[in-house]
N, C-alpha and C positions, 0 to 999 in steps of 0.2 A: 510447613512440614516437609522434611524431606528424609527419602529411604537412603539408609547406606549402602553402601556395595564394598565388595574386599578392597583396601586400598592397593593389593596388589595389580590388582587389574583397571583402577583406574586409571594409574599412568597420567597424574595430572603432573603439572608443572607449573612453577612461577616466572613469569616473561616481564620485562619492561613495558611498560608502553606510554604514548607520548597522549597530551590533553585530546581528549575528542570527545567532551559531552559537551551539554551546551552552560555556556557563560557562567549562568545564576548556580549551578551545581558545582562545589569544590572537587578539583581533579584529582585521580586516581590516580599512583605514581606504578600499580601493579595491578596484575588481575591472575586468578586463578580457572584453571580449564577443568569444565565438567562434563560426562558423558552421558549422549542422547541412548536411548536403546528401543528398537521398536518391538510394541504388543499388539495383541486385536483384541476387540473390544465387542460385548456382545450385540452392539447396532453395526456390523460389521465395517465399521470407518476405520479409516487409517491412524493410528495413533503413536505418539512417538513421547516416553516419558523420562525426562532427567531425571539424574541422579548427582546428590552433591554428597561430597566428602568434607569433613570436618576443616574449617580454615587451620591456618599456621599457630594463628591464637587461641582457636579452642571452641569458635563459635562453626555455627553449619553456617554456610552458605547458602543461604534464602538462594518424447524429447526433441521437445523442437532440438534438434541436435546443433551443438556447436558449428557456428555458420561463421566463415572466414567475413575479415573485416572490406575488403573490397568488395563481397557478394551480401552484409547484411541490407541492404536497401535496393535490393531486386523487385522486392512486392512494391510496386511504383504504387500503382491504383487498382482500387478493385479487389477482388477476392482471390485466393491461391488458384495455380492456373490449374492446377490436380483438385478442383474441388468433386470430390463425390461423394451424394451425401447419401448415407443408406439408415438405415431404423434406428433409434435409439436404445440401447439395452441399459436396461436397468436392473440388474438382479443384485448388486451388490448396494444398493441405495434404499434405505429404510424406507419400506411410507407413511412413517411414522415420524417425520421428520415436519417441525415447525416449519410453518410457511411465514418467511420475516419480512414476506413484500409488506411494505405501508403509506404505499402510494404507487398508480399509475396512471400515465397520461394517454391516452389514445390520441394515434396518427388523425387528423381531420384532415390533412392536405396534402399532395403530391410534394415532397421532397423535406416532410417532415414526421420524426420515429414515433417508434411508441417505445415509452421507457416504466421500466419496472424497478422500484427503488428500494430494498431491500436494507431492513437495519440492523446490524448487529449489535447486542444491549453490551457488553459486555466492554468492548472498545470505542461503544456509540459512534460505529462507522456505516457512513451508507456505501450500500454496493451497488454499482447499476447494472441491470439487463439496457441494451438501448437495439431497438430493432429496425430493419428497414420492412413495413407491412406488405410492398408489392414481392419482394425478395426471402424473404426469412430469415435473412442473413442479419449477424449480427453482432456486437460487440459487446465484450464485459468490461465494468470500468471497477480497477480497484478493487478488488476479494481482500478476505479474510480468511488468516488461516488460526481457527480458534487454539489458547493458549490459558491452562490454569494454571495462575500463579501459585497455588497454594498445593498444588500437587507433581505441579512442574510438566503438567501432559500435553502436547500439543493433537488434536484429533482434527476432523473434518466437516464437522457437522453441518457448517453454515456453507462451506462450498458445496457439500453434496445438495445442499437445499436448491443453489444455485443452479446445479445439475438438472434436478428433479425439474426445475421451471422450465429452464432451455428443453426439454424433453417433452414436459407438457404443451408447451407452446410451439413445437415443432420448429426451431430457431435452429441455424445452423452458425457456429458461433466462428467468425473468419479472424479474430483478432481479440487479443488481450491486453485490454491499454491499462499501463499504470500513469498517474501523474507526474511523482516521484518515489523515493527512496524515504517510505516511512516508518518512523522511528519510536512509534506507537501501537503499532500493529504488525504482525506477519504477512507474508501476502501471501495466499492460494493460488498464486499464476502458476507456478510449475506443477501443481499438483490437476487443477483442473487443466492443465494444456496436454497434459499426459492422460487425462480420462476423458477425457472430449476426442481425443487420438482414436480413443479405442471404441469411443460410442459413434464418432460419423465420418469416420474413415480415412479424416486428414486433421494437420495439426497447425492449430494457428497459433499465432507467430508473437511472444508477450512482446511488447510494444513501450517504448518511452524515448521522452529528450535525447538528443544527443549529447549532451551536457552531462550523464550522467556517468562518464568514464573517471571524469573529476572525483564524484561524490563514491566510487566503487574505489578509484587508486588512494582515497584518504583514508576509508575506515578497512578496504583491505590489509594497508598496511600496521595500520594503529590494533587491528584486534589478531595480524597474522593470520587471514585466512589466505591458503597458498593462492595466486595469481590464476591456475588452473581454474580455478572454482569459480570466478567471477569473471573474468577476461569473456568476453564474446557471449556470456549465456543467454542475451535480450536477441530478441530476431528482427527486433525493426528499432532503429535509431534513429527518430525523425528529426529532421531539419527545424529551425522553426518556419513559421506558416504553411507549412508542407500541406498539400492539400492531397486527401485520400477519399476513396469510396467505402460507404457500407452498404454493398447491392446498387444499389439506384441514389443511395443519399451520399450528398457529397461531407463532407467533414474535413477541420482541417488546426490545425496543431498552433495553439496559442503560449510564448515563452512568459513564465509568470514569477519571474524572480520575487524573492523576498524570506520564503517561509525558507526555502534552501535554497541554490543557486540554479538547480539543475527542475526546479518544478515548471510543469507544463498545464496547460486546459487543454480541453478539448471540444469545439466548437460543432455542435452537427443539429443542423436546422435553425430552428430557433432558440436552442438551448446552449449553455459551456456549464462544463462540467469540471468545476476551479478546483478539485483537490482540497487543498486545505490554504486556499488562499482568502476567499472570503465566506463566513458564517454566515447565521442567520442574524438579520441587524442588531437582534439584540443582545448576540454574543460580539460581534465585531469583524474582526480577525485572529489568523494565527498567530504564533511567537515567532519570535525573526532571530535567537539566539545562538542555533544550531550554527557549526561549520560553512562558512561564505554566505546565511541566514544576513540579512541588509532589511532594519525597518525604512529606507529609503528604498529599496527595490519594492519591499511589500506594498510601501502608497502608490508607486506607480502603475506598480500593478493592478492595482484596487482601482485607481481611477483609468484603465484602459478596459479594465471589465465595464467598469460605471459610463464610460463613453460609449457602448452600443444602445441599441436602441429600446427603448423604455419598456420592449414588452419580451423582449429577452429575459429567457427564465437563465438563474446564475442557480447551478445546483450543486450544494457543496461537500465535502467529503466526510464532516462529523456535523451531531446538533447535540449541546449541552444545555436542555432550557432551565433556564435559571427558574426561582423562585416566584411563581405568579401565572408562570408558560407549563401549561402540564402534556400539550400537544407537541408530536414530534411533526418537525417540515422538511422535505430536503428541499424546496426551490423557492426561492424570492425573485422576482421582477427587479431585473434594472433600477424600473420607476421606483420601486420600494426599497429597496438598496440608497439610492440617492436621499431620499426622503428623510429616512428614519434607521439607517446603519451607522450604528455609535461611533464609532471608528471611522466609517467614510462618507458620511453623508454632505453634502454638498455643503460650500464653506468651510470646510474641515482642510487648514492648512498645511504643509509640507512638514512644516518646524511645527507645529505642534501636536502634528500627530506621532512622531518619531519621536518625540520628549517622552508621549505615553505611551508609546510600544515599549521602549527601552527601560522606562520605569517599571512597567507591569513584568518584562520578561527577566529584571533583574532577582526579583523577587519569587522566582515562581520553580519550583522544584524540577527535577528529571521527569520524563516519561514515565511510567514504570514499567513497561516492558522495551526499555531502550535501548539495553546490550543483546538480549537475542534478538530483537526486530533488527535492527542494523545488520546483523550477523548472517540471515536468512533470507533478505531484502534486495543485498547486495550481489548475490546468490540468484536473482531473481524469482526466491521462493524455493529453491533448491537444498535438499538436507547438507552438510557436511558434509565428505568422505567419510568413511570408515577407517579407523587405522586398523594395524594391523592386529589388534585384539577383538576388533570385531566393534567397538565403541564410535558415535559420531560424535565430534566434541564442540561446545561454542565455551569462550571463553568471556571470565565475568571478572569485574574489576573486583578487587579487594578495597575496603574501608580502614582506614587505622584511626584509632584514639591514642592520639600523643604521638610521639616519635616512633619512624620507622626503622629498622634495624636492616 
């Protein structure tokens, strides 16, 4: 369902653009632009609700401040050198707010976190709290920034839930790691690094591959988000194996090609935090169809996670439990990965696993929140501009049955 707005004022338009979804989905030769507009909402979260205008054919259409490129890799190690951390305020944060931890593991040893694993049901994404217990300090992996399809509203909910834990838990949060650039979900980095700002008095820094200027210059161009909007918005560009501190633990940056080119883990204690590179065994893996997406990068990958040590939790970024699984998990064991992971388990060849990825992700539909994730993602979670009517626009491909005119 969607509300109209005066076509005068939407100011859309019809643009070219070239293939950018993935393989198995037939390509859009066009897309049309709709406008975001923000409201507030009686749990007082942040909300942002599109609006689509009737297609051509008749149907509707279902600060960490910019940091120059030679100074984004100053945060070598360790925490902002301006950390200071003062109270938390909470007055705009419901507490009335779902708690979606659903698993945590308590620090037992010196130079090992304690992580809070948090599910969102909606995109079945996990999000991490990951702490250092003698420091407080600590890192988010991966947010959500909630999105109804059927209303078109983007709100807050599950960051602020995030909020409420870091506040609870007295955490002071030095960094925002993403994996990659996902294409299934929105991300909440810009949104909690700008209220994290104003709750403890500094602003950490979202955080991914360096690899991801690639994946920023392909779908900036293909969906025309101007170059401003996306150029430089990430505050830490890591190297691969780049080793970094959370307080006292050390962590350090794993390249996990396959699902996209530009995806990363990230390694702290005895855990990696793979993104969407490996599932829980009895899902498999990701799709490897996407843009520079390689089901040959994905095995390698999968078998370089599977080469640490057996008791290495692999904690991963969504769980879909099939029929018979009615428990949700974010971590599996190395050993258990090896064992009994459909896709990678030990014996599972180069060629015959690449036969079955490419067969499965032949066949297998779009994301369905693909063109605004991409669009907000690339962004680092950042709305659009505003033009000059006061609208923020992301732009949606058009479908045609039969010939295009």
């Amino acid at each position: 369902m969607f509300a109209r707005a005066p076509s005068s004022k939407l100011g859309h338009s019809i643009l070219p653009v070239a293939n950018y979804i993935p393989a198995a989905v037939s390509y859009y030769p066009q897309r049309c632009v709709f406008p975001l507009f923000q409201v507030s909402t009686p749990r007082s979260t942040h909300s942002i609700r599109a609006l689509s205008d009737r297609a051509l054919f008749g149907r509707k259409n279902k600060n960490y401040g910019q940091i120059s490129p030679a100074s984004r890799n100053d945060h070598r190690r360790g925490t902002p050198p301006h950390l200071t951390y003062r109270p938390f305020s909470t007055q705009d944060i419901p507490e009335e707010l779902r708690n979606q931890e659903r698993c945590r593991v308590e620090s037992t040893k010196p130079g090992e976190p304690t992580i809070h694993a948090l599910f969102e049901p909606n995109t079945s994404t996990w999000q991490y709290i990951v702490s250092d217990p003698a420091s407080s300090h600590a890192v988010i992996i991966d947010t959500v920034l909630d999105y109804d399809r059927t209303t078109q509203t983007i709100s807050t909910q599950s960051a602020d839930a995030i909020r409420k834990m870091v506040k609870d838990q007295g955490y002071k949060i030095v960094m925002i790691l993403e994996t990659h650039i996902h294409a299934d979900h929105m991300t909440a980095a810009s949104y909690l690094q700008t209220k994290l700002a104003q709750d403890q008095g500094f602003q950490p820094p979202i955080s991914i591959g360096k690899r991801i200027e690639q994946v920023q210059n392909l779908f900036g161009q293909r969906y025309g988000v101007p170059e401003a909007e996306y150029k430089g918005v990430f505050g830490k560009y890591f190297d691969d194996d780049e080793i970094f501190n959370i307080g006292e633990l050390s962590a350090s940056v794993l390249h996990l090609p396959g699902h996209t080119p530009d995806h990363v883990g990230y390694k702290i204690g005895e855990n990696v935090f793979c993104g969407d590179s490996a599932f829980h065994a009895d899902i498999g893996t990701a799709r490897c169809d996407f843009p520079g997406g390689s089901a040959r990068d994905m095995f390698q990958s999968g078998r370089k996670l599977l080469s640490l040590a057996d008791g290495v939790k692999i904690w991963t970024g969504h769980d879909y439990p099939p029929q018979g699984r009615e428990d949700l998990r974010p971590w599996m064991s190395v050993r258990e990965h090896r064992r009994h992971n459909k896709h990678l388990m030990d014996g599972t060849t180069l060629e015959a696993y690449v036969a079955m990825r490419e067969e499965r992700d032949a066949k297998m539909s779009e994301p369905k929140l693909l063109h605004p994730s991409l669009q907000v993602n690339i962004r680092a979670g950042r709305l659009p501009k505003p033009t000059p009517s006061g609208y923020r626009m992301l732009h949606l491909p058009l479908k045609f049955e039969g010939v295009a005119w």
